[in-house]
Each structure stands twice: as C-alpha cells, then as structure tokens.
KOLNU-443722 format. One record per residue (C-alpha): residue number from 1; x, y, z. Coordinates in nm, 2 decimals, m for minus. Layout:
<drentors>
   i     xx     yy     zz
 NUM      X      Y      Z
...
</drentors>
This chain:
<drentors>
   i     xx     yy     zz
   1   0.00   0.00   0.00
   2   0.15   0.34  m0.08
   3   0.08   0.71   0.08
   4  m0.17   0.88  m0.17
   5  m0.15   1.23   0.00
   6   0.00   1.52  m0.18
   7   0.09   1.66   0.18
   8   0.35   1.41   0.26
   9   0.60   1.73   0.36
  10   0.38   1.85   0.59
  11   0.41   1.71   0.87
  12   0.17   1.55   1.09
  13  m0.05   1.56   1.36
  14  m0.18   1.19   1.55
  15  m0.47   1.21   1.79
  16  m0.32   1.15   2.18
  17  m0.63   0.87   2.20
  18  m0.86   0.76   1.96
  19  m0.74   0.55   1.62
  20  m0.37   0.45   1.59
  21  m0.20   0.60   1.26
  22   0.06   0.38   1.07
  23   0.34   0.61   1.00
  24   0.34   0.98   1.01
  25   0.20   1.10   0.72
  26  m0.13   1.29   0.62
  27  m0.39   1.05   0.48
  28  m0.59   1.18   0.17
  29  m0.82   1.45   0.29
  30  m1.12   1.39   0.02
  31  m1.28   1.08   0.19
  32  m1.48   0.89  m0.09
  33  m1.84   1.03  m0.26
  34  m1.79   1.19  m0.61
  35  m1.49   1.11  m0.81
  36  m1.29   1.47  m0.93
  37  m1.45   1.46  m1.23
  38  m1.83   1.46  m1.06
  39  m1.72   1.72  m0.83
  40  m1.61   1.94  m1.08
  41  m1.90   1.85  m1.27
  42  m2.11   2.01  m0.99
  43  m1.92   2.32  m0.92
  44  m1.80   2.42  m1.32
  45  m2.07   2.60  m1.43
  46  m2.12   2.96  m1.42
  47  m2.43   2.99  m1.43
  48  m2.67   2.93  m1.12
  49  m2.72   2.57  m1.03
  50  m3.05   2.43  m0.83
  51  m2.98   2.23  m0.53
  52  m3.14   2.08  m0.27
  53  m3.13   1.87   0.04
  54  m3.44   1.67   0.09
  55  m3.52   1.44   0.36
  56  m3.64   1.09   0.23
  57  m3.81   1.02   0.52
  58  m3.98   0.72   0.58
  59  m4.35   0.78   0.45
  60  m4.48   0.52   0.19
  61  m4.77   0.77   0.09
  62  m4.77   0.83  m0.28
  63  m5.00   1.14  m0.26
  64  m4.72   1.31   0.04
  65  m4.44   1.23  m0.18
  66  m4.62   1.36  m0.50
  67  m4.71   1.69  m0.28
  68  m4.37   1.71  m0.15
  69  m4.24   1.72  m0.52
  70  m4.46   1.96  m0.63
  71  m4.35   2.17  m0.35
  72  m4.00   2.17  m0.44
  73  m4.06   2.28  m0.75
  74  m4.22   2.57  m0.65
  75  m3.96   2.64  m0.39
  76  m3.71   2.61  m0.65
  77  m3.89   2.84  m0.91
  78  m3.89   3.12  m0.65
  79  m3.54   3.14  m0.57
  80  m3.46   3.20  m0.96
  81  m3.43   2.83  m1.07
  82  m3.53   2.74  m1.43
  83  m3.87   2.51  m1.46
  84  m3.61   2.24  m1.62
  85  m3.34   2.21  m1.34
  86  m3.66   2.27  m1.11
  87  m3.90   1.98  m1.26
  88  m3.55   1.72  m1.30
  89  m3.50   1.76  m0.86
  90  m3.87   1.70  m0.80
  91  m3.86   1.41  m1.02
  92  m3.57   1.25  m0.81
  93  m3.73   1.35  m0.49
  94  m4.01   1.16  m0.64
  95  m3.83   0.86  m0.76
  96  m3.61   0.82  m0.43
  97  m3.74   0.50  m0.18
  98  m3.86   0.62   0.13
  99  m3.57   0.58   0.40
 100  m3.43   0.79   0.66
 101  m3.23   0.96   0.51
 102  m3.09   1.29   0.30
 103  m3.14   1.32  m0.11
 104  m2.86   1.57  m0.23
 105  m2.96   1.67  m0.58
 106  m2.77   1.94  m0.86
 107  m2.91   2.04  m1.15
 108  m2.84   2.28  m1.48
 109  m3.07   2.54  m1.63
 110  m3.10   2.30  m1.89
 111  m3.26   2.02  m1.67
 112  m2.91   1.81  m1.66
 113  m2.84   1.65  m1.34
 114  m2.52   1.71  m1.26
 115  m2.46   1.51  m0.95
 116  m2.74   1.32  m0.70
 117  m2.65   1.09  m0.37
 118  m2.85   0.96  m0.08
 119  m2.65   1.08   0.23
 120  m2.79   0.73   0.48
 121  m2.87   0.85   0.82
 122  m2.77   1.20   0.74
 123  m2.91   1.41   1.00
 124  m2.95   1.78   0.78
 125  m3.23   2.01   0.75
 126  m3.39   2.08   0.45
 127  m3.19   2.30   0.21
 128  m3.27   2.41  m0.14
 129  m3.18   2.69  m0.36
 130  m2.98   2.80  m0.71
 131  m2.72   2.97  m0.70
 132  m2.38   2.98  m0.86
 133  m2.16   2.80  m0.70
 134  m2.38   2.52  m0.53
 135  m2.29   2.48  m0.21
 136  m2.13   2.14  m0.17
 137  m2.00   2.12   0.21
 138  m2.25   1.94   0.32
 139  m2.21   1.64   0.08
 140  m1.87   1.64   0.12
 141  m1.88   1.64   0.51
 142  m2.13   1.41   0.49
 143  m1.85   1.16   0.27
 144  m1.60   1.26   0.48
 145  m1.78   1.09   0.72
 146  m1.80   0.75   0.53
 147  m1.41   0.72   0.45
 148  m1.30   0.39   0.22
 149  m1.24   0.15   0.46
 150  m1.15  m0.23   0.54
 151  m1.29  m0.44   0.82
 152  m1.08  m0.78   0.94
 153  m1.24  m1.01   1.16
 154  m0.90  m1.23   1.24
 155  m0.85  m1.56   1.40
 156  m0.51  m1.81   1.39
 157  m0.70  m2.00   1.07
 158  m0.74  m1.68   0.90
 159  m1.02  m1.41   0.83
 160  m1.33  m1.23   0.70
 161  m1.25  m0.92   0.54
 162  m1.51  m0.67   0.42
 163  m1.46  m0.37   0.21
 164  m1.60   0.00   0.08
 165  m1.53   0.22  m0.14
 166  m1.65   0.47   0.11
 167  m1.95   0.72   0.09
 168  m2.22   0.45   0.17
 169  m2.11   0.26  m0.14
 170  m2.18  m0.12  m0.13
 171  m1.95  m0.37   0.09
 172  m1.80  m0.69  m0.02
 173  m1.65  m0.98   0.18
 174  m1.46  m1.27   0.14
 175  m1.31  m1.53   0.36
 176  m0.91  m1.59   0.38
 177  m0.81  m1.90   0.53
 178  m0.43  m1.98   0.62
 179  m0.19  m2.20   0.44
 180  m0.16  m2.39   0.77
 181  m0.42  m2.60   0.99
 182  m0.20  m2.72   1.28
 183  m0.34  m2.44   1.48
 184  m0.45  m2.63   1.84
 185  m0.47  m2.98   1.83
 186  m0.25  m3.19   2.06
 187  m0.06  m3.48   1.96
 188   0.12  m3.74   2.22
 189   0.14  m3.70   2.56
 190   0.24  m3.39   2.73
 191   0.00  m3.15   2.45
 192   0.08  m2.83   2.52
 193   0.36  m2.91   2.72
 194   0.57  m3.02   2.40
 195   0.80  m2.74   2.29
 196   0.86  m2.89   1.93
 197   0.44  m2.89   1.90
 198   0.41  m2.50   2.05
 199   0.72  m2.38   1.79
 200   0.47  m2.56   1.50
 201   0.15  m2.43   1.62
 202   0.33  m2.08   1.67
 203   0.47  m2.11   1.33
 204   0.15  m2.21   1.15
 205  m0.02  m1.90   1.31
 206   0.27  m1.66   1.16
 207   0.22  m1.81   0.81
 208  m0.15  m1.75   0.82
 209  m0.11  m1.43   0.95
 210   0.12  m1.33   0.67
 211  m0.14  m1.47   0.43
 212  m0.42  m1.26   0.61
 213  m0.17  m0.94   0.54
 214  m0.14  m0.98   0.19
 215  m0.50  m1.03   0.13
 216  m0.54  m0.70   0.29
 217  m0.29  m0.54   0.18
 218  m0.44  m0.59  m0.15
 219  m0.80  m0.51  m0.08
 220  m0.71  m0.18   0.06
 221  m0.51  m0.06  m0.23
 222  m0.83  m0.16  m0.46
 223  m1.09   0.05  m0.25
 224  m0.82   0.32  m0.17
 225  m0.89   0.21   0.20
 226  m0.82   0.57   0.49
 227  m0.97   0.33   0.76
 228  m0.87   0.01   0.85
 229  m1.07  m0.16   1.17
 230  m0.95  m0.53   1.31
 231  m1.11  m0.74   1.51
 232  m1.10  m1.07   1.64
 233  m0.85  m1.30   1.81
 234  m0.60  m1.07   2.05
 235  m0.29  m1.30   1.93
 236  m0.42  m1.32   1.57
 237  m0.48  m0.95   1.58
 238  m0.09  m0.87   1.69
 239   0.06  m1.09   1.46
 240  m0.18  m0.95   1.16
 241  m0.02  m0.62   1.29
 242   0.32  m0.69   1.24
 243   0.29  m0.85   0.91
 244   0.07  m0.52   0.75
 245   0.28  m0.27   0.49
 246   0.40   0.07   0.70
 247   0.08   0.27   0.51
 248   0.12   0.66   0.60
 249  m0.22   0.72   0.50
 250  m0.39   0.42   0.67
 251  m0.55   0.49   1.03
 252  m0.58   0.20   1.22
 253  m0.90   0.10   1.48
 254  m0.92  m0.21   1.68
 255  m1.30  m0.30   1.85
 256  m1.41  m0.58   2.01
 257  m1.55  m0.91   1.88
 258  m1.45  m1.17   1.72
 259  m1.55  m1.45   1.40
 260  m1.71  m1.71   1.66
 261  m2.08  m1.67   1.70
 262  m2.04  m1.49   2.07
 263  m2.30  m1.22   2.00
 264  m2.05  m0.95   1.84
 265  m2.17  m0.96   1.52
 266  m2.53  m0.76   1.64
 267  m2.32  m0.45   1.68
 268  m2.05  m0.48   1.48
 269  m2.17  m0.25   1.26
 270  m2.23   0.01   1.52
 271  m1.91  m0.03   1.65
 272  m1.75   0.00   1.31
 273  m1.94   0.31   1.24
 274  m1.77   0.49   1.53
 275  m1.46   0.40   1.45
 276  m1.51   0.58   1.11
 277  m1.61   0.91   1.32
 278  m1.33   0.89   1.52
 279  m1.12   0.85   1.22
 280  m1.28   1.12   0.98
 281  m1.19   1.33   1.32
 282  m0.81   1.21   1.36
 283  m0.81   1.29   0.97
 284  m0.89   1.67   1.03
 285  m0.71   1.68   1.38
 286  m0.41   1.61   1.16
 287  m0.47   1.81   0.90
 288  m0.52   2.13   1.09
 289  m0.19   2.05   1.29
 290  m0.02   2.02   1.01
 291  m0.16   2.36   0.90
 292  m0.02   2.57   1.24
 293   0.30   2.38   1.20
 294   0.36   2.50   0.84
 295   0.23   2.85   0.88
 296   0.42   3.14   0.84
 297   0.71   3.29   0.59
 298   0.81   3.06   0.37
 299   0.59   2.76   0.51
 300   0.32   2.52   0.34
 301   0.03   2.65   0.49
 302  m0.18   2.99   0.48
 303  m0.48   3.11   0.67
 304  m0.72   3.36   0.62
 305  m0.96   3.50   0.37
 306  m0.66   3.70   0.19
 307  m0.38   3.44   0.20
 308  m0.61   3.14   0.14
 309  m0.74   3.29  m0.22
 310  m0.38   3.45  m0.35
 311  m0.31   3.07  m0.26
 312  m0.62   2.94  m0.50
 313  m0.55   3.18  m0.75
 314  m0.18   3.07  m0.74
 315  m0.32   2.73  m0.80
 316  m0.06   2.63  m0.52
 317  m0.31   2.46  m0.29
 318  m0.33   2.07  m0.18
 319  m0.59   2.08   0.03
 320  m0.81   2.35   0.16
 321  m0.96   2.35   0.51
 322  m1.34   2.51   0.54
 323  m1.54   2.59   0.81
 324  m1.88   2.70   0.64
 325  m2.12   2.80   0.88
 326  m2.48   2.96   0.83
 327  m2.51   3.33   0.92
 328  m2.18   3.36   0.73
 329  m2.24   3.61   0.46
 330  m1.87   3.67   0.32
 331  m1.85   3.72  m0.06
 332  m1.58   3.66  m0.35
 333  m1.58   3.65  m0.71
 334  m1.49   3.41  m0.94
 335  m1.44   3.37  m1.31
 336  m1.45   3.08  m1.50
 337  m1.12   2.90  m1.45
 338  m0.97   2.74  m1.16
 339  m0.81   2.99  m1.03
 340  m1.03   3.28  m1.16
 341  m1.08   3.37  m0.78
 342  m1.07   3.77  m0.64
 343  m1.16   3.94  m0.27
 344  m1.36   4.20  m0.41
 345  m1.49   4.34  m0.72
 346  m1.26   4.57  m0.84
 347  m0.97   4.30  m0.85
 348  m1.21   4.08  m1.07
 349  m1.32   4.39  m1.26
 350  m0.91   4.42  m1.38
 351  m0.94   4.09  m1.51
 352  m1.17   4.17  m1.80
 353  m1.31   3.83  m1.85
 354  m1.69   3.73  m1.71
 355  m1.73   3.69  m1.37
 356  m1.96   3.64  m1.09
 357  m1.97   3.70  m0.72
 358  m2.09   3.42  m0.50
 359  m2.02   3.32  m0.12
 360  m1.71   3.29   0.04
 361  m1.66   2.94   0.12
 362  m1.83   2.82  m0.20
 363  m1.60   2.96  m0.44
 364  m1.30   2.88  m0.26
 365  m1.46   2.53  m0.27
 366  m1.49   2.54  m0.63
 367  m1.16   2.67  m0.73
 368  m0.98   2.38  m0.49
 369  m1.19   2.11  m0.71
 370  m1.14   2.27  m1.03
 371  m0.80   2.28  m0.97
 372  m0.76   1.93  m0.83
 373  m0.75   1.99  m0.46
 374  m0.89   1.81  m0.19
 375  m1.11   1.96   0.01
 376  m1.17   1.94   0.44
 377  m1.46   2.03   0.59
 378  m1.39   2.12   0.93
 379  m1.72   2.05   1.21
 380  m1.81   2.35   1.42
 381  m1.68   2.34   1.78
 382  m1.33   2.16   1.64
 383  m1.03   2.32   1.81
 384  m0.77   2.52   1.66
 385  m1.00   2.57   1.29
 386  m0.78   2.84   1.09
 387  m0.82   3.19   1.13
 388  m1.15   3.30   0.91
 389  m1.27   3.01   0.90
 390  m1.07   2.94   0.59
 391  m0.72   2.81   0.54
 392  m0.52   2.56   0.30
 393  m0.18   2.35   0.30
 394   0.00   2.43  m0.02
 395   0.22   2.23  m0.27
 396   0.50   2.48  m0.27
 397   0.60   2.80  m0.11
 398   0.50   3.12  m0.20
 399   0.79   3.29  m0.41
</drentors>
C-alpha cells in the first residue's frame, strides 16, 4: 500500500487517543463520494445551479411524496431556478425509496443533473436553492464521514475481510483461510507441554497471518482504503499487525469481537461506524496540525480569507480546510477558470473576463476542485480551525 496524500512534507498531527496512525504522514483529505471529475462536474458552471437537500423520510404515501415534489418545484422556481433544473430535482425527490435519510440533488438550467447521492442517516435540514456556486460542504462532510475502509475479523485459521469504497457505497467480503491447519490440536502426551508442537503451532499462526496481510494489503489498495478496523483473536490481531505494509495514510481502529458466533456480530456494525467518526476526526485533527505547524514565511500553509485565495488563484493549494457556517455572509468573485478567484470586485473587474460574485466558502470550494484539490470540511466546535474560517496546506512555497 502506498501514501496517496499530496501533503506528505507537511508534517503530521496523530490524535493522543482515539485511532492508531501507521506512520506519520497525512492521509488523503477527500474521503470517498464523487470522483474529481463529478465534483467538478457540480461546481464548473457559471451559471446558477439548483440544489437541494431533501429528507427521504420514511412515508410510503404516494400522494405526500407527490405533494412534497410539487413543493420543491415551486420552492425552487422562487429562488430563480429554471422550470427544467426545477422539474429534474422534484422528479428525483419523487423517484427516491422512502428511508431515513438525506437526497442531495444538482441540476443545470437546462434540466441536466449534474450530481445526485442519498446521504444514509444524514441528519441535515432541508436545504434548497440556485445559485452559482452550489454549495457542496455538506455532501462532502457528509462523505468525509463515510471514509473507504477495510474491516478484518482475524482468527489463527485466518479471516473475514469486508470492504467499501466509502460514501455508503456497497461492501463486499470474502473469507481468507491460512496455508496452515496445525493451529491447536494436541498430539502425544504432554500436549501443550511439548515445545517442538508449540514452535509448529506458533509457526502455523505466523504463516497465516502473513497470508491474512497480503490479502489485505491488496483489498485496501483496490478501495483506496483511509480506515482500516481489526477485530477478532488478541494473538491473531498482533501478529496481523506486524505483518501489514508501514501505510502513512492508513488509520488504524481495533474494536471488540470476534469471527465465533459470541453475539458480536449484532453490533458490529455500530461499532464499526464509530470508529469511522473517530477516524474522519483524527483525519482533520491532523490536518489542521499540520496547517499551524507549516504557517508562516516561507511555510506550506496559509490562513485567512486573503492568503487562502492569492493561494487558490496561485493554484498552489493541496488541500483546503473550510469551516462553512450559516449566518456567514462573506463574498468573493470568481471567473470561469480554476483559479479565476478575487476578494472583491474591483480586482475581478481588472481581469476583463466574465465573472460572478458568489459566497465565500463556495468559491474557494470550487476553485480547490477545479484545480484538483482536496477539500476538508472542518465540524463546528473543532479546536484550533484556521483563522477566518478558511485556510489551505499548499504544494510549494509562495515565491
């Protein structure tokens, strides 16, 4: 498995308690959700885009979910949306199965969709609007959340490992079993007692341990694995650990449980869906310590409204930190390239071409994805968030 992060000079920033980080690296900072190209896809255009954030609920009533529909569409028709990109959202909100959860919808004047996830057990209000940029935090907080991961259930014969792809996409699993089956049965007198039969045993253990690693090993580099959460067997579990590649990006979780039908499997998935938040959280806890470790002259890192978007317009930034939050009502303009981005009017006014003002965080969140940056979205109440609200770690030094 290799480091995938663009940060690697950085420096780090490991959580005193929570998940334990292979290496010292900074893991990717884009969890899972839309490839580069979908992101883009939803932020690109200049002109407005309709969005919403609809719950799903869990109502089986045509005639509510018809109502609902219609209501969007007028919603959407009042804050400037085209009856096309207005008409193609209700239909989804329409189309989607009732489940708790969040439908995150983007559509053109023209009536293409541009982008459209269910965000499970998404706890959100109701959002919808058009507006150029679409604000996209949310969606990608929501798949920051839901990081690519691999689960291993380890014993000495081997193991169950099941993997995503991240951002509620579908899991798979398959069984590895050892090269080696003398695991505990005694032979001759003495059992245990023989040291010849506990060097074999111990042996047999190791090579099905090493068999276990290379199975994930490869599994994680398919789904492009951040998380990585073993269970099972404490002996199994150590010697798993040894054998796994040094993977700078790959945060390690350990719960409780194990493959033997002991009642762990009723809440393993609960369990593994805490270790993802407390992961997602060492992932931005890094992140922003590497940010106040790189600041200043000369460094990799910038804060600040003014710094952050001569760093954007630079196109010198790897990934930028955000902390939107709702009364903000900040504004910068933005052109239609990836680093078409200016604090105020009269810079954009000096560039001659088109542009368009929109808010703050939004087109700094465009420009990062146009220009192939990752971008963090920080939660509110998370300590030491850069100053503004708004900050990035760069790819090089300013000149």
């Amino acid at each position: 498995m290799t480091q995938r992060s663009e940060e690697q000079q950085a420096g780090s920033g490991g959580l005193a308690n929570g998940p334990r980080t292979r290496g010292t690296g900074i893991g990717p900072a884009l969890a899972a959700g839309p490839t580069l190209a979908a992101a883009r896809s939803i932020v690109a255009p200049l002109d407005p885009v309709a969005y919403v954030y609809a719950s799903l609920g869990i109502t089986t009533e045509a005639d509510e979910r018809d109502l609902r529909s219609r209501g969007s569409v007028k919603n959407l028709l009042r804050q400037g949306a085209s009856e096309k990109a207005a008409t193609a959202i209700a239909a989804r909100i329409a189309a989607a199965p009732p489940t708790p959860a969040i439908l995150a919808a983007f559509a053109a004047t023209d009536g293409t969709m541009l982008y459209e996830q269910i965000l499970a057990d998404a706890e959100l209000p109701d959002e919808s609007g058009c507006q150029s940029p679409p604000p996209v935090t949310r969606l990608l907080a929501w798949e920051q959340d839901h990081p690519p991961y691999l689960l291993v259930v380890t014993d000495r014969t081997g193991a169950d490992i099941t993997a995503a792809a991240g951002a509620g996409q579908p899991e798979q699993t398959w069984t590895v079993v050892g090269p080696d089956d003398e695991i505990e049965r005694k032979q001759g007198p003495g059992g245990w007692s023989q040291p010849a039969y506990q060097h074999r045993v111990e042996d047999s253990w190791r090579h099905n341990a090493s068999r276990v690693a290379e199975e994930v090993a490869t599994r994680a580099a398919a789904v492009g694995a951040q998380v990585l959460v073993l269970s099972g067997d404490v002996r199994a579990v150590q010697l798993l650990s040894e054998r796994l590649p040094n993977d700078h990006g790959l945060l390690v979780h350990h719960i409780t449980g194990s493959r033997a039908a002991d009642g762990s499997q009723a809440t393993r998935p609960r369990r593994v869906e805490q270790a993802l938040r407390e992961a997602a959280e060492a992932q931005t806890a890094r992140l922003l310590n590497a940010l106040h470790d790189n600041l200043g002259p000369g460094g990799l890192a910038v804060e600040d409204v003014k710094d952050t978007l001569d760093a954007l317009a630079c196109g010198r930034v790897a990934t930028l930190l955000v902390r939107p939050f709702s009364a903000d009502s900040r504004v910068a303009w933005f052109g239609a390239g990836p680093t078409d981005v200016y604090p105020d009017h009269d810079a954009a006014a000096l560039s001659g071409a088109p542009v368009r003002s929109g808010r703050l965080i939004d087109v700094a969140v465009r420009s990062a994805l146009l220009s192939g940056a990752h971008v963090r979205v920080i939660p509110q109440s998370t300590p030491a968030e850069p100053v503004g609200g708004i900050g990035a770690l760069c790819r090089y030094a300013a000149p």
